[in-house]
C-alpha positions as CSV (number, residue, x, y, z in Angstrom):
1,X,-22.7,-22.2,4.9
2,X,-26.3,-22.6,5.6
3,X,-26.1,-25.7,8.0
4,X,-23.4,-23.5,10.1
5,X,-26.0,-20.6,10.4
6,X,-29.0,-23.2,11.0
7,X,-26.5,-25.1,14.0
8,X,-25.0,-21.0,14.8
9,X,-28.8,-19.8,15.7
10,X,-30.1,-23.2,17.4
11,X,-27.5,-22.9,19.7
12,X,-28.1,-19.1,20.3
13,X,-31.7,-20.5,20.9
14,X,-30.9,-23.0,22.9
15,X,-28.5,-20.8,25.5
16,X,-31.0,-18.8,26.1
17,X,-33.5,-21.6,27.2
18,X,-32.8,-23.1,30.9
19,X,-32.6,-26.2,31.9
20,X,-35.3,-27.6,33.8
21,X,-34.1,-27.7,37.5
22,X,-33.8,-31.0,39.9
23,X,-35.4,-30.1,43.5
24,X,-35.7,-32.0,46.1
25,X,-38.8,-30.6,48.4
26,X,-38.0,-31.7,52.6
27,X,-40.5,-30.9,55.0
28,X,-39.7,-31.3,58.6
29,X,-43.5,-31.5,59.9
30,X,-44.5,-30.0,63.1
31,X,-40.5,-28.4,63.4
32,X,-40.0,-24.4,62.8
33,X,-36.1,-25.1,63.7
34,X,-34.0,-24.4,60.6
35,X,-32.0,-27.1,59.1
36,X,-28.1,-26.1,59.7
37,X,-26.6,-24.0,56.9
38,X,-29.8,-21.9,56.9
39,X,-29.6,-18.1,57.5
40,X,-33.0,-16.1,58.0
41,X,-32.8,-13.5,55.7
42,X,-36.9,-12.3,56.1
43,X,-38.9,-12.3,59.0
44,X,-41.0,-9.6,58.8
45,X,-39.6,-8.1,62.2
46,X,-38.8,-4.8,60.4
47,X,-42.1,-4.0,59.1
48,X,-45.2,-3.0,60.8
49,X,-47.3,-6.2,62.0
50,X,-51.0,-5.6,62.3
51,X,-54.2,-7.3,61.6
52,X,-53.5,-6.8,58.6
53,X,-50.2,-4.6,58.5
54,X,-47.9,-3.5,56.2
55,X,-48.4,-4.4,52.7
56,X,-45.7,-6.8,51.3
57,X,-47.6,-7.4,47.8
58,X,-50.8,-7.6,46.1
59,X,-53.3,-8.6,48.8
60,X,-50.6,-9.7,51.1
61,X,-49.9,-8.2,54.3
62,X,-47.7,-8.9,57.6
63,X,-49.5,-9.9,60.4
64,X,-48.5,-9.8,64.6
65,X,-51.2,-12.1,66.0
66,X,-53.6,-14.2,64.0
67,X,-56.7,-12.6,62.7
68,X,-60.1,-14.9,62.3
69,X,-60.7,-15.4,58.7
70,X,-57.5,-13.7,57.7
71,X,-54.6,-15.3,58.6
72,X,-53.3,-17.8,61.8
73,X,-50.0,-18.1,62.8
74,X,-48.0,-20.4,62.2
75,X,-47.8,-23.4,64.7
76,X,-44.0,-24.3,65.1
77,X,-40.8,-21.2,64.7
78,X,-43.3,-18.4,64.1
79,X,-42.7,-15.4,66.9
80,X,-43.3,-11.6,66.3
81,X,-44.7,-10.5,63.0
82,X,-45.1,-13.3,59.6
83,X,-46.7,-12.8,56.2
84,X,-49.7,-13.9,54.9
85,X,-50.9,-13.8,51.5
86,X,-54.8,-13.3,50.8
87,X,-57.6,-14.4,48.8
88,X,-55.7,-14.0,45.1
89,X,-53.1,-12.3,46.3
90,X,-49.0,-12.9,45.9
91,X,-45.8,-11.9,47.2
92,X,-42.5,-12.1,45.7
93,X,-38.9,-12.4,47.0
94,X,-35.8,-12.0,45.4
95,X,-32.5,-14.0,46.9
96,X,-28.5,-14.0,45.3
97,X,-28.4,-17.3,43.9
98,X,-27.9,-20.1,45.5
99,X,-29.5,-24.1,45.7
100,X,-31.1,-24.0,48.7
101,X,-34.1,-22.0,50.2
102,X,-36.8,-22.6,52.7
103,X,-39.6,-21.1,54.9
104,X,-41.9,-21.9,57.9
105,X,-45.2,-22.5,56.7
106,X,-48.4,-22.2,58.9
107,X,-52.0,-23.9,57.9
108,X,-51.0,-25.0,54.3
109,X,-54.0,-25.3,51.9
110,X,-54.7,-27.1,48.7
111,X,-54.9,-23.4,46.9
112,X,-51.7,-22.1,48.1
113,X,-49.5,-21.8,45.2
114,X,-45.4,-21.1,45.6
115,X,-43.5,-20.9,42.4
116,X,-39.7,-20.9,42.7
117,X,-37.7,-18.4,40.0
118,X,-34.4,-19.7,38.6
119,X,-31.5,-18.3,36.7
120,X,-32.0,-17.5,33.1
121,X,-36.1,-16.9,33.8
122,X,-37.0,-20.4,34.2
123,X,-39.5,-21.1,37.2
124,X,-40.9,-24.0,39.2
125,X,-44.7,-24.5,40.5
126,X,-45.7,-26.3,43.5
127,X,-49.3,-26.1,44.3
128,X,-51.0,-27.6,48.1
129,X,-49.6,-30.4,49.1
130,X,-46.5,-30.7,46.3
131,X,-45.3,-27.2,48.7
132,X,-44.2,-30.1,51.7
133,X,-44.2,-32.8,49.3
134,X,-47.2,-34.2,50.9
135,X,-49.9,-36.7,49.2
136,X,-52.1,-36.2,51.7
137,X,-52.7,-33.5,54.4
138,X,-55.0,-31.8,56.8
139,X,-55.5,-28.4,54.5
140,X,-56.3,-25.2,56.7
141,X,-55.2,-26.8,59.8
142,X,-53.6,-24.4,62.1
143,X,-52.5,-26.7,64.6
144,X,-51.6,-29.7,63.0
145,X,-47.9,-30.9,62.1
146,X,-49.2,-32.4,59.1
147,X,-49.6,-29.0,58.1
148,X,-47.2,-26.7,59.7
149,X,-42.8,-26.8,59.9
150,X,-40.1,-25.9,57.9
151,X,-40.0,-26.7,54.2
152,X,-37.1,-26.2,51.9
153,X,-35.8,-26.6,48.6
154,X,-32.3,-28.4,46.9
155,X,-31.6,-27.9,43.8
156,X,-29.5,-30.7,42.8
157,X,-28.9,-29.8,39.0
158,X,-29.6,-27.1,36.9
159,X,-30.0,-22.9,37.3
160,X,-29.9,-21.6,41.0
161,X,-32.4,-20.5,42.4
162,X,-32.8,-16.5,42.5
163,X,-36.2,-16.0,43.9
164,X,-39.5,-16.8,44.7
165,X,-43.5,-16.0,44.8
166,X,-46.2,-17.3,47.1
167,X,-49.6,-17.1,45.7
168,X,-52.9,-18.1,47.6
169,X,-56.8,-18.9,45.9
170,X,-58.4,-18.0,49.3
171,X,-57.3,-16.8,52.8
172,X,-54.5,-17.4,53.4
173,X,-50.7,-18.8,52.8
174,X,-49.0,-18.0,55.9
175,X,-44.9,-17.9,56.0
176,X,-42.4,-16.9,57.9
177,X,-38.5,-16.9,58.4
178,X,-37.6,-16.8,54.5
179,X,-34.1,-18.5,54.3
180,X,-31.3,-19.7,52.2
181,X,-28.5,-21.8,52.5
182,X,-25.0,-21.9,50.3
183,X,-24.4,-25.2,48.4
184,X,-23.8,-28.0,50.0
185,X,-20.6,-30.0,50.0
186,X,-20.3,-33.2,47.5
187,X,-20.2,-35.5,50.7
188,X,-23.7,-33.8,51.9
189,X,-24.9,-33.9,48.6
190,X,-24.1,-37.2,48.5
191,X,-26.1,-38.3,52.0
192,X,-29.6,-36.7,50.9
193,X,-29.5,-38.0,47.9
């Protein structure tokens, strides 16, 4: 009886632990276009753009033009208002779930931080470069397409993705366009694998 109640709570233990979660990260440099599939579901258009405006989060504001020593626009997708998250600042977004998500990133740095939330409370870190999957990159560059495009996410096994928060050691992360996509089909799947 005491081996059935040992197995009986590791598996209630167990359940309530999530498996880790394959992602693929695919950054399409110096490109603000949105990979097909992808709907826009944030772009900051309904909120009040300023230098800074609206507050989206803790030291993170929407901007409508960029702002010397605050935030820069981002090069490639970016028109109207975008986000930018400050000096130790972060923003979070929730989603439904799904397996793909992705966002148009201006001037990446080696202290932005994004960290993807799953189902059942499991998350995902990606700090400077790791965010487009980049060894190497020009950090702070506002013009460069090294720097600048559309990245996004696949989960390819595991919990869906349900959210996700963009953190920054210094000024600034700038985003725009948040965006998710449904699963993919098998024969998809299958191609960017």
């Amino acid at each position: 009886m005491r081996k059935i109640q040992l197995l009986a709570g590791l598996l209630a233990m167990s359940a309530s632990v999530p498996a880790a979660a394959a992602t693929i990260v695919t950054f399409n440099s110096g490109s603000g276009v949105l990979p097909a599939g992808f709907t826009v579901f944030q772009d900051y258009e309904g909120l009040s753009g300023g230098t800074p405006g609206a507050s989206i989060g803790a030291n993170a504001f929407v901007f409508n033009s960029s702002v010397t020593n605050q935030a820069v626009r981002p090069a490639f997708g970016s028109a109207g208002n975008y986000a930018a998250v400050q000096a130790n600042g972060s923003y979070s977004v929730s989603f439904g779930p799904t397996t793909r998500f992705g966002f148009i990133v201006g001037s990446l740095d080696t202290y932005n931080r994004l960290t993807l939330n799953f189902e059942g409370g499991g998350t995902q870190t990606f700090a400077g470069g790791q965010i487009i999957n980049a060894v190497s990159f020009p950090s702070g560059d506002a013009s460069s397409p090294l720097a600048n495009g559309f990245v996004y996410f696949d989960v390819t096994s595991g919990p869906r993705l349900i959210g996700a928060t963009f953190e920054s050691g210094g000024n600034s992360f700038e985003f725009d366009n948040l965006a998710t996509a449904p699963v993919p089909e098998p024969a998809t799947w299958a191609i960017m694998v």
